[in-house]
C-alpha positions as protocol buffer text, in pm:
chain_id: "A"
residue {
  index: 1
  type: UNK
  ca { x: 4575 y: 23484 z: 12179 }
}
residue {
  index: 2
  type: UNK
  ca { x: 4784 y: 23512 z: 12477 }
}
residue {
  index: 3
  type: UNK
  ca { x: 5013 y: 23188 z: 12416 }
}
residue {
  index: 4
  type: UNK
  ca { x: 5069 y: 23238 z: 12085 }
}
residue {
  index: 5
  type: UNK
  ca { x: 5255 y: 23538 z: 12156 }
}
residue {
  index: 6
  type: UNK
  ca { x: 5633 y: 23555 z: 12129 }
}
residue {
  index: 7
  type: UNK
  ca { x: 5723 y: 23880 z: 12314 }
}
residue {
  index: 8
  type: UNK
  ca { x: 5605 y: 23805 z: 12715 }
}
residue {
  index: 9
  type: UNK
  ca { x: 5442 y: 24200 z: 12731 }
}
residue {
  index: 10
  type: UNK
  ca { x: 5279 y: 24153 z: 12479 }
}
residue {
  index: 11
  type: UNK
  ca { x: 5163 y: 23825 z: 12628 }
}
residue {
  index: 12
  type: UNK
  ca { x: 5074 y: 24023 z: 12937 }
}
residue {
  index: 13
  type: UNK
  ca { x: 4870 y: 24281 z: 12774 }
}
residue {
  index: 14
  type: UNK
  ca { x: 4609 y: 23998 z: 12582 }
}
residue {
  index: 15
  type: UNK
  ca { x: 4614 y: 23877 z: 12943 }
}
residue {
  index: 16
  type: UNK
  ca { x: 4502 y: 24167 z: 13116 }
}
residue {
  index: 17
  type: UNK
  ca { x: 4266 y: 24243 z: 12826 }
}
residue {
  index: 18
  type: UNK
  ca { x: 4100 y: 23940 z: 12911 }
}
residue {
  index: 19
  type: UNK
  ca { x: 4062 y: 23991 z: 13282 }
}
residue {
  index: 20
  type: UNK
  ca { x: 3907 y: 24328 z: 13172 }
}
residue {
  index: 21
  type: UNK
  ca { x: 3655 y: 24142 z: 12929 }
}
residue {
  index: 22
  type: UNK
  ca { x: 3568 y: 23900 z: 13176 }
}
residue {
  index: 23
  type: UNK
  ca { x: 3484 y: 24131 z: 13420 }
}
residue {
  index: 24
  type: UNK
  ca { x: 3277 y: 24323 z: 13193 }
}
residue {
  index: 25
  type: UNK
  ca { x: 3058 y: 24004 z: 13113 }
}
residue {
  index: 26
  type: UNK
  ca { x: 2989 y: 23882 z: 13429 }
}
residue {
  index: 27
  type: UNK
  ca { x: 3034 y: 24151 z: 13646 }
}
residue {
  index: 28
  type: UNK
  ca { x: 2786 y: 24055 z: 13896 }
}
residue {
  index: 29
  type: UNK
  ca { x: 2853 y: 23689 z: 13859 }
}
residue {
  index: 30
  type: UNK
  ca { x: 3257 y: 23652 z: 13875 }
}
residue {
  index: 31
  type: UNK
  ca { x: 3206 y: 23426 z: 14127 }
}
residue {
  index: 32
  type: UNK
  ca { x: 2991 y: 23199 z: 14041 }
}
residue {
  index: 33
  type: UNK
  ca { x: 3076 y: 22847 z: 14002 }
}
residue {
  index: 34
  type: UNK
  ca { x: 3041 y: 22894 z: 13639 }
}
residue {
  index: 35
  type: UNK
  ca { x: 3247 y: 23093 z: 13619 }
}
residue {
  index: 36
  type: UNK
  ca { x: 3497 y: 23085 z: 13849 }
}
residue {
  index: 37
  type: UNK
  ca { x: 3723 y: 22786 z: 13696 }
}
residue {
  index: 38
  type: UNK
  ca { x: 3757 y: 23059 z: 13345 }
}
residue {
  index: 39
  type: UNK
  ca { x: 3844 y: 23347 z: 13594 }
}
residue {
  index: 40
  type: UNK
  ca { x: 4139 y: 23071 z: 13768 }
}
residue {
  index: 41
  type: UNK
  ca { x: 4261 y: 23044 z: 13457 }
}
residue {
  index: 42
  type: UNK
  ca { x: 4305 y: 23375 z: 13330 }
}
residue {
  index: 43
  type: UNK
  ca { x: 4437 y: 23513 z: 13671 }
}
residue {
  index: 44
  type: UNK
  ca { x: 4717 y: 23167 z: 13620 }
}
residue {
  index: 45
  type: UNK
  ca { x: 4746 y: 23286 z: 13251 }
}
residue {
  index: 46
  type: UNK
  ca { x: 4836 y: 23637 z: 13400 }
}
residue {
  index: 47
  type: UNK
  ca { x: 5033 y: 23537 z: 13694 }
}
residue {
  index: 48
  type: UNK
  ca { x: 5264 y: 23326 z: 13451 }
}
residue {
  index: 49
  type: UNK
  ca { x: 5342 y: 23669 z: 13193 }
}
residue {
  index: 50
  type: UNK
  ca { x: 5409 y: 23830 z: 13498 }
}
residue {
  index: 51
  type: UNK
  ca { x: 5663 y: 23579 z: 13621 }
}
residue {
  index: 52
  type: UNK
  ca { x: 5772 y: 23599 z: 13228 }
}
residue {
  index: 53
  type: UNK
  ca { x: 5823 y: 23956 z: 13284 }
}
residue {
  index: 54
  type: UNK
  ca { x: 6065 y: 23929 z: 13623 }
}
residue {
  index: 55
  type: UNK
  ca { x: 5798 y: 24095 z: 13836 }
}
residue {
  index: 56
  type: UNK
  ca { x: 5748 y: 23771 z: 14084 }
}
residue {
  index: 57
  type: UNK
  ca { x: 5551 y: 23994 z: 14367 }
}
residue {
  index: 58
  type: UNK
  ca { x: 5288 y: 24067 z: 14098 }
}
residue {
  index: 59
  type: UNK
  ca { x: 5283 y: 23738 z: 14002 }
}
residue {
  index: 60
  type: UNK
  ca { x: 5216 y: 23616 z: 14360 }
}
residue {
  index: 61
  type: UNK
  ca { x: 4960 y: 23892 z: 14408 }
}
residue {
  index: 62
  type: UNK
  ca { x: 4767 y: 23777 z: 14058 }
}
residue {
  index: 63
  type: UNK
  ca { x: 4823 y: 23402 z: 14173 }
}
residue {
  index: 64
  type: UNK
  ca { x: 4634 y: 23477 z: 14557 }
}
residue {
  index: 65
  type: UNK
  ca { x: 4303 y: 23631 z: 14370 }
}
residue {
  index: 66
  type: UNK
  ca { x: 4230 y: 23269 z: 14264 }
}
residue {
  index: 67
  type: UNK
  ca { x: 4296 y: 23126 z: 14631 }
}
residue {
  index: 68
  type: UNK
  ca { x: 3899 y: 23321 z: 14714 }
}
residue {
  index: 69
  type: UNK
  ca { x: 3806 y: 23166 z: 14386 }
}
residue {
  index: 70
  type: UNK
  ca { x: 3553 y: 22830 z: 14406 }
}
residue {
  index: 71
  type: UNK
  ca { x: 3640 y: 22514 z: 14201 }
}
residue {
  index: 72
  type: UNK
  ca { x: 3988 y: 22719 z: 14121 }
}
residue {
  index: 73
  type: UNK
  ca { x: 4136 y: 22387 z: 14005 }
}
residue {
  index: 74
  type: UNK
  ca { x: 4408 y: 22149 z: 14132 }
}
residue {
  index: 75
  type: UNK
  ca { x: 4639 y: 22350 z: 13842 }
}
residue {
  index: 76
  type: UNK
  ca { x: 4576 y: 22704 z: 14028 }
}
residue {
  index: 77
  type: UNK
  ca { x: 4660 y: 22562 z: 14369 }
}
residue {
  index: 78
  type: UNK
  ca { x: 4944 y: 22386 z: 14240 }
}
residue {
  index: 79
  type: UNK
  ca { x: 5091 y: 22744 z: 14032 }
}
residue {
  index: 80
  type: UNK
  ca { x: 5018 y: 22879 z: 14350 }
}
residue {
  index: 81
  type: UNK
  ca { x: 5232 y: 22641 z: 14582 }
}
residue {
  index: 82
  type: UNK
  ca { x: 5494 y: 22655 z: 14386 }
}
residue {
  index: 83
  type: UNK
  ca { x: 5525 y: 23051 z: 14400 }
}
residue {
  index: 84
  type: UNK
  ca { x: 5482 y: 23037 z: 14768 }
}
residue {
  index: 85
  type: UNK
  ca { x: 5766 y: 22840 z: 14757 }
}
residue {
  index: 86
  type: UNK
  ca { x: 5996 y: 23030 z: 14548 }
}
């Protein structure tokens, strides 16, 4: 839902909605290895609306969460490096 939206708060608000449902699954398992790559992803999807939206800190700050993450993905790390760079 989140890339097929135009408008980038609205993009940032099906973003954020799935963080929240995420959480809500696997609350005690957000961690796991399982799940862990889906979290990366979201927290990149997120990271990227915020940048969308100006607010580059945020984005940063959303973008770091995956850094504790295991098996983030070479696409995390590289989103990441390239914000630390900015």
């Amino acid at each position: 839902m989140t890339d097929s939206q135009d408008d980038p708060d609205d993009e940032f608000t099906w973003d954020e909605r799935a963080l929240d449902a995420a959480a809500e699954v696997t609350p005690l398992n957000s961690d796991s290895p399982a799940v862990a790559p889906l979290r990366a992803s979201l927290d990149v999807n997120t990271a990227g609306a915020l940048d969308k939206l100006g607010r580059l800190e945020d984005a940063r700050r959303q973008l770091a969460a995956v850094e504790t993450l295991p098996g983030a993905g070479t696409r995390a790390r590289r989103v990441l490096e390239s914000t630390h760079s900015a």
